[in-house]
LOGU-684707 format. One record per residue (C-alpha): y, x, z. Coordinates in steps of 0.2 Angstrom, whole numbers, padded with zeros to 4 digits, always signed. Layout:
<recs>
YXZ/...
</recs>
This chain:
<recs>
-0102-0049-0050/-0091-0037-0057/-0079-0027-0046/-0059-0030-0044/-0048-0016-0038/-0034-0029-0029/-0016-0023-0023/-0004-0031-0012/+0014-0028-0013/+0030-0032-0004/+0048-0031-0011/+0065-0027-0001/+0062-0024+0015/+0068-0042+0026/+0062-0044+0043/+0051-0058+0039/+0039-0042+0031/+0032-0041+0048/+0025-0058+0047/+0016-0053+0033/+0012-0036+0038/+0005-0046+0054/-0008-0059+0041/-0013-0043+0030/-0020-0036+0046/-0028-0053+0050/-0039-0050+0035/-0039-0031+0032/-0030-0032+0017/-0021-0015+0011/-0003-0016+0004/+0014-0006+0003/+0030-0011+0008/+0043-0006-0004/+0061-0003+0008/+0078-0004+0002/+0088+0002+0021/+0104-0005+0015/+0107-0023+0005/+0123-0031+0004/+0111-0048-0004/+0101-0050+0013/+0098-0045+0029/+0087-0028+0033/+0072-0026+0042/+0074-0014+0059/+0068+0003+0059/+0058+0001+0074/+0048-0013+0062/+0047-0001+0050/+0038+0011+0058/+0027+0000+0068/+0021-0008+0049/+0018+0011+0046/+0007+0013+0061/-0005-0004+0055/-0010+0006+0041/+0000+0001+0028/+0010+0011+0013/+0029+0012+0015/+0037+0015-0001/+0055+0017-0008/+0066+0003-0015/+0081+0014-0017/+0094+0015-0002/+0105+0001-0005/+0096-0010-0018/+0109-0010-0035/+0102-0010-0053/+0100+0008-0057/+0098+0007-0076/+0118+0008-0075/+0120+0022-0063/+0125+0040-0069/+0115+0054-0064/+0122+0059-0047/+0122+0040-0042/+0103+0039-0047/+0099+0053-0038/+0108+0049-0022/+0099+0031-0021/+0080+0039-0024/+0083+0054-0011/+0092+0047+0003/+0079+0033+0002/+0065+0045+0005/+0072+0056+0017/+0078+0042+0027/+0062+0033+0025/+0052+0050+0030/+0062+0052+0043/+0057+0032+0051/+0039+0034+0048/+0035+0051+0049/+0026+0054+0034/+0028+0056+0016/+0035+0042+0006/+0029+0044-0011/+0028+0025-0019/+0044+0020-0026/+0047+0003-0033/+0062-0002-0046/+0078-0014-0037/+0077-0033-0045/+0063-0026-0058/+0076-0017-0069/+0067+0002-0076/+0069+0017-0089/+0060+0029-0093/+0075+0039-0088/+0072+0035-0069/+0055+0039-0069/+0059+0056-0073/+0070+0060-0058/+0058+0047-0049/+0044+0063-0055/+0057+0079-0050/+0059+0069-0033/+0041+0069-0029/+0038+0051-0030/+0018+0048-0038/+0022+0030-0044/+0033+0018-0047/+0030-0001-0047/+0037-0013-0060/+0038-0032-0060/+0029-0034-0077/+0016-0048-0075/-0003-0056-0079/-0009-0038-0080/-0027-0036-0076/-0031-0019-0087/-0035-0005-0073/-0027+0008-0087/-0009+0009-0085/+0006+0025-0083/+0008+0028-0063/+0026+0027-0066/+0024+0011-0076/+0013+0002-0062/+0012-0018-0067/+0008-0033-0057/-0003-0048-0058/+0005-0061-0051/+0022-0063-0042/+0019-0076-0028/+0033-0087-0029/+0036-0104-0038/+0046-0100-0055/+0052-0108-0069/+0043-0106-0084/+0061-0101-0092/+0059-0087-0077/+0043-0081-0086/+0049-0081-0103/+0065-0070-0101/+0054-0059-0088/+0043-0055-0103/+0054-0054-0117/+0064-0045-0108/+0051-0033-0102/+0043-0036-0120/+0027-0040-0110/+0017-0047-0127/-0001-0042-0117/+0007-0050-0102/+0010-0065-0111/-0006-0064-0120/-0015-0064-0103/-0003-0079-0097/-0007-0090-0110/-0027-0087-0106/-0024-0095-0089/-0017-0109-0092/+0001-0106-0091/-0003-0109-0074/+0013-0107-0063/+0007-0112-0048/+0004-0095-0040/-0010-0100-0027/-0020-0110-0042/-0014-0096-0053/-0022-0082-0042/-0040-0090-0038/-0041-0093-0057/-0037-0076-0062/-0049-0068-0046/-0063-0081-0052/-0061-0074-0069/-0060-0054-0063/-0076-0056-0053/-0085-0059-0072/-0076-0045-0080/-0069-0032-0066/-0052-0027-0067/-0037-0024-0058/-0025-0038-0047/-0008-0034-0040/+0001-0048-0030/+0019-0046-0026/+0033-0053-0018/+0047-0055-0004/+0045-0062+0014/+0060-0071+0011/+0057-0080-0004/+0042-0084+0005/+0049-0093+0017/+0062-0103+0008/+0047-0109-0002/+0036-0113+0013/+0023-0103+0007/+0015-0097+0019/-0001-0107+0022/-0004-0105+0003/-0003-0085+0005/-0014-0085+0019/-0026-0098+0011/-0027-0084-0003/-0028-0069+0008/-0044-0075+0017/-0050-0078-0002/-0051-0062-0005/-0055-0056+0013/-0072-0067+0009/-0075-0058-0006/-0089-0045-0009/-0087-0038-0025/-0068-0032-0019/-0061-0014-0018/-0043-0017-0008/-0031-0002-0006/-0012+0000-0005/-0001+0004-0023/-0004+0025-0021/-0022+0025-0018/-0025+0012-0032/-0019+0027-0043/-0028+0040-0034/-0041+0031-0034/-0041+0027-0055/-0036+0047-0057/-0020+0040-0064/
</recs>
């Protein structure tokens, strides 16, 4: 069997991230929480919770301070959402926050550049069906986003995003949308070829899905498995000299 580098992570910052920050540990999976302090959609996860995720072992990234688009902010805007999230973040946890992921999966390559001056070392995307373990850090795409969606959802994701590998990749599988089915197929297919598998999503949608039992039925999946190497979002790019 052929080895897979997997990746777990976790969107917004709701309370309901300590319930899955509680089954990760269950099955020793790594992942990274991605924080927004402020969100005028939903409620925020408490500090306190923060920092207790922090002390399991798991990766706390930025998701801006108050979770807007930032592909329309100015300069001084963009800058204020990136550096008050990782000094406020930093201040929580008490330890460098250097993972940022892009607020509702909007990116340029414009943010990435104060992202870099900022010292941030990556920054996640939402692109999807990706399973190359070649990418730019700043770039970072997933593999599947666990959630039941539309396949009009899919379609306007990647023409959006212009995701033609993506779709490429999709189409291999099935045009599966189910995304318990959907993630045992691609990890079945991984262990012949090795490769890279980055599950995202959000507690909340979660919940108003009632998917837990399905995550969890996939989490002790690849707890099971031998031929896995699990780390959180930043030392998957350590780890591939990214």
């Amino acid at each position: 069997m052929k080895k897979i580098l997997i990746t777990t992570s976790w969107d917004d910052g709701h309370p309901l991230d300590f319930k899955i920050a509680l089954l990760l540990y269950k099955y020793a999976i790594k992942t990274t929480f991605y924080i927004a302090l402020k969100n005028k959609e939903r409620v925020c996860i408490k500090k306190n919770n923060i920092n207790k995720i922090s002390q399991m072992g798991f990766e706390i990234g930025s998701h801006s301070f108050t979770h807007p688009v930032l592909t329309i902010f100015n300069h001084k805007e963009l800058l204020y959402e990136i550096k008050q999230s990782k000094k406020e973040l930093e201040k929580i946890i008490k330890n460098p926050v250097v993972s940022f992921c892009y607020p509702k999966g909007k990116f340029s390559k414009n943010i990435s550049v104060f992202l870099k001056k900022e010292g941030y070392c990556l920054a996640r995307t939402t692109s999807l069906f990706h399973t190359r373990s070649k990418f730019k850090p700043f770039f970072m795409p997933t593999t599947v986003h666990f959630s039941n969606r539309s396949y009009l959802s899919y379609i306007k994701q990647g023409l959006r995003e212009l995701n033609f590998r993506g779709f490429y990749n999709w189409s291999f599988y099935g045009f599966h949308k189910n995304p318990l089915k959907l993630s045992l197929k691609i990890l079945n297919n991984l262990s012949k070829t090795g490769g890279y598998f980055h599950l995202w999503g959000h507690s909340w949608e979660i919940e108003q899905q009632n998917l837990w039992a399905d995550l969890e039925k996939l989490f002790e999946t690849i707890s099971k498995k031998k031929n896995i190497i699990c780390l959180t979002n930043y030392e998957i790019i350590k780890y591939l000299k990214l």
